[in-house]
N, C-alpha and C positions, 0 to 999 in steps of 0.2 A: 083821275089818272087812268090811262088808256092799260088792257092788259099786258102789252110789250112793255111799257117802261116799268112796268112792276114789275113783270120778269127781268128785267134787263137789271134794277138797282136789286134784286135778290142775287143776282150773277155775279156785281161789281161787290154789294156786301160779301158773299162768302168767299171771294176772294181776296179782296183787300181783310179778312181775318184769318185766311188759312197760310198753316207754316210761320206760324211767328208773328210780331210786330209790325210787320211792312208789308207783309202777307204775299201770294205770289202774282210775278207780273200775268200780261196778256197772250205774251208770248211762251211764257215754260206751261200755261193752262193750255194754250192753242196744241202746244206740242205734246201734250199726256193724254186729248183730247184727238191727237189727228187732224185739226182743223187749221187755219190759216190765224192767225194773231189778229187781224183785218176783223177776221167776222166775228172774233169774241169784244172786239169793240161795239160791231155794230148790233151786236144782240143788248149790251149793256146800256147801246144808248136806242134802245128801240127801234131803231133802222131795220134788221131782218128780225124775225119770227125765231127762235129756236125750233125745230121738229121734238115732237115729244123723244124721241130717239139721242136728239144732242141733251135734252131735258134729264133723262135717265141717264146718262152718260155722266152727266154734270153731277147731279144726285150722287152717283155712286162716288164718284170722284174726290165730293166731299164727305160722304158719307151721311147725306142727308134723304129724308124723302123725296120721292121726283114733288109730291106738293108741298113742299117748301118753296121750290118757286110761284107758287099760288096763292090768289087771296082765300081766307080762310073762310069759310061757311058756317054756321051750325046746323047741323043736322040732326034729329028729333031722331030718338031710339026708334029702329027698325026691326019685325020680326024678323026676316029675313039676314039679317047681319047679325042677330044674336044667334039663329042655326046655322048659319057659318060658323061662327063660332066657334061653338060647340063639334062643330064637325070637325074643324081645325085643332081641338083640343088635345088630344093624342098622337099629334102624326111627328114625325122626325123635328129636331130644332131648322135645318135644314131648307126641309118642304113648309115649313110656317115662314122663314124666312125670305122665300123665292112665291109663296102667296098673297102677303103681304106687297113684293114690289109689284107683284102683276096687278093686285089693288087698287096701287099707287096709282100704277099705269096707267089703268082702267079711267079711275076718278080724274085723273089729267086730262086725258083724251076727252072726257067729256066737257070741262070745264074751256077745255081752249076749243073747243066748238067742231063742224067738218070743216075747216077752214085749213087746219093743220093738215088734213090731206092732203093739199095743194103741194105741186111741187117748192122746194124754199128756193129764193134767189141764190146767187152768188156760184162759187169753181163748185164743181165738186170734190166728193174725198179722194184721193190717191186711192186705189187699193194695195190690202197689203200682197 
């Protein structure tokens, strides 16, 4: 399976289980979201790319990591991430909370490749 349609059935997953039983539609996501109803179909069914930005958007949204829309890797203990760590160990619950998503960020952005720089298809957003 192509990396879009993974993201795209992690999209249609967390939301066909968020808010209850029936979970919520295309349209009240598009609209908490800012985006068009149109493109969260077509991210679900692979047709556009999410931008890591609609990806983090999404993440927060549900309250999940932005690589939750990711296939998972294993990664072999690193020096370097265990003195992050520890560097992280003391600071505000806060600033560990907002280093963590930049993390996220980070490790997304590499995993969806320079590809995601591209500009995405489709309107753009309204601004507010």
């Amino acid at each position: 399976m192509d990396l879009n349609r993974y993201v795209g059935e992690r999209i249609r997953d967390l939301r066909n289980r968020h808010g209850g039983p029936n979970g919520i539609s295309q349209e009240a996501l598009a609209k908490a979201l800012g985006t068009a109803a149109n493109t969260v179909s077509r991210w679900e069914t692979g047709t556009y790319k999410p931008s890591l930005e609609d990806l983090d958007a999404l993440g927060r949204f549900f309250g999940v990591s932005i690589l939750a829309f990711l296939p998972h890797e294993a990664d072999p203990a690193d020096a370097k991430v265990s003195a992050l760590l520890r560097a992280a160990r003391d600071l505000p619950e806060d600033d560990i909370d907002e280093l963590q998503k930049y993390a996220e960020y980070r490790r997304a952005r590499a995993l969806m490749g320079a590809s995601s720089a591209k500009k995405k298809a489709g309107r753009p957003r309204a601004q507010p």
